[in-house]
C-alpha positions in Angstrom: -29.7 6.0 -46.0 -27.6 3.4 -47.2 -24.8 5.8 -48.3 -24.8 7.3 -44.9 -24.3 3.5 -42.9 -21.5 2.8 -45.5 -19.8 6.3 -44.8 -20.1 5.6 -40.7 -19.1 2.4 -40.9 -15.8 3.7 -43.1 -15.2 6.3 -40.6 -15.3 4.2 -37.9 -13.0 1.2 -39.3 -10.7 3.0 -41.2 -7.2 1.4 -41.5 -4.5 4.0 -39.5 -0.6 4.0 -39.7 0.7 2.2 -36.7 2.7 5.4 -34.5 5.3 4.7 -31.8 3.4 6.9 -29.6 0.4 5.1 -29.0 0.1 3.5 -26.0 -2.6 0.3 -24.9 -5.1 1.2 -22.3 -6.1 -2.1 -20.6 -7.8 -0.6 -17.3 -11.3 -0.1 -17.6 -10.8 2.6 -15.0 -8.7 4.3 -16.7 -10.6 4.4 -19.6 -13.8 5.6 -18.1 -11.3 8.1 -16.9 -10.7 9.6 -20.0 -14.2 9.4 -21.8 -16.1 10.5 -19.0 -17.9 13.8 -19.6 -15.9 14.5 -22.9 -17.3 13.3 -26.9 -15.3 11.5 -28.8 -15.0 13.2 -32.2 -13.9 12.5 -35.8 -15.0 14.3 -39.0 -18.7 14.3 -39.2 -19.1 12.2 -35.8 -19.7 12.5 -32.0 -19.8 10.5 -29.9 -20.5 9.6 -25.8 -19.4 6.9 -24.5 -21.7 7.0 -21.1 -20.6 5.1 -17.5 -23.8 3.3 -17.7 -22.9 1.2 -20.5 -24.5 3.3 -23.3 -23.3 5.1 -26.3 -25.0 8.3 -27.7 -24.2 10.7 -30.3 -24.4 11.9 -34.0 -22.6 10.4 -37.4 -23.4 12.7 -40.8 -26.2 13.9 -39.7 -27.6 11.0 -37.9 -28.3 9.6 -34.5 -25.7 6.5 -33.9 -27.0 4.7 -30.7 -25.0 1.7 -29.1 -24.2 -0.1 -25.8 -20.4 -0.9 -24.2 -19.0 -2.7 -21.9 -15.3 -3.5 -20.8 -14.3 -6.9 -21.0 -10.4 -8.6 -20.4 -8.8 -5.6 -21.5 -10.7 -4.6 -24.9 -13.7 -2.1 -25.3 -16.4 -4.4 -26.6 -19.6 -2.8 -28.5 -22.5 -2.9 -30.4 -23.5 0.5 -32.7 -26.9 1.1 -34.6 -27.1 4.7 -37.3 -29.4 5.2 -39.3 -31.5 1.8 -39.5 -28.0 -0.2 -39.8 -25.7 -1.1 -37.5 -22.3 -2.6 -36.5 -22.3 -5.9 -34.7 -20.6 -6.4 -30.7 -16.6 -6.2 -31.5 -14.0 -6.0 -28.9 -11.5 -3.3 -29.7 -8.0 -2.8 -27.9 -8.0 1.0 -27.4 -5.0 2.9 -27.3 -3.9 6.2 -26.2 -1.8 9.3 -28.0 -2.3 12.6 -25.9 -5.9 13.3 -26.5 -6.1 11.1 -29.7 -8.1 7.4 -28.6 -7.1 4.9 -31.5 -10.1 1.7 -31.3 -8.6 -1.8 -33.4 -11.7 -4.0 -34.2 -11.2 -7.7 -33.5 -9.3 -7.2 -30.5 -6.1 -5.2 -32.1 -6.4 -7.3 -35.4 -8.6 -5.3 -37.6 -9.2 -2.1 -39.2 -9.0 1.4 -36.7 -10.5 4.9 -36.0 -8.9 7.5 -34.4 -11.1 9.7 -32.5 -10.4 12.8 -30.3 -11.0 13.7 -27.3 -12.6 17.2 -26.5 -15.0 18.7 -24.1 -18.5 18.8 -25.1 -19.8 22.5 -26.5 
């Protein structure tokens, strides 16, 4: 168990190269725009990130529960997997074709990229 939340939480923080081609996405509109109806995948996760405020999905194996909101700009949100859990963060999400990139600590911290894709 504990080997799982460390491996989740590593997945989901890992520290990417900064590319050009990334761009901010500071609408909450637009961002609903792109999640809604698709899963947000990574190498052993999915993920929904659902209109009303929730967050559902698997991570190695596991259920990873959570709820979101939108707030000044940043995607702020609390995750739970696997009787462990990451506390609320704000992340400033930005956008590369169908790649999402999520910065913890409101663009300061560590980042996942995660792509897009229909679910199926």
């Amino acid at each position: 168990m504990m080997r799982f939340a460390i491996a989740l939480a590593t997945a989901l923080t890992t520290a990417a190269p900064a590319l050009a081609d990334f761009e901010p996405v500071r609408d909450e509109g637009n961002f609903r725009s792109l999640v809604e109806g698709r899963e947000l995948t990574r190498f052993g996760i999915r993920l929904q990130v659902l209109p009303q405020g929730e967050i559902r999905g698997r991570g190695f194996g596991m259920d990873v529960g959570g709820i979101w909101e939108w707030r000044d700009g940043y995607f702020c949100r609390t995750l739970e997997f696997g009787g462990s859990g990451d506390g609320y963060n704000c992340q400033l999400v930005l956008r590369d074709g169908a790649t999402l990139r999520f910065v913890s600590d409101q663009g300061q911290g560590d980042s996942a990229d995660l792509r897009l894709r229909n679910p199926g």
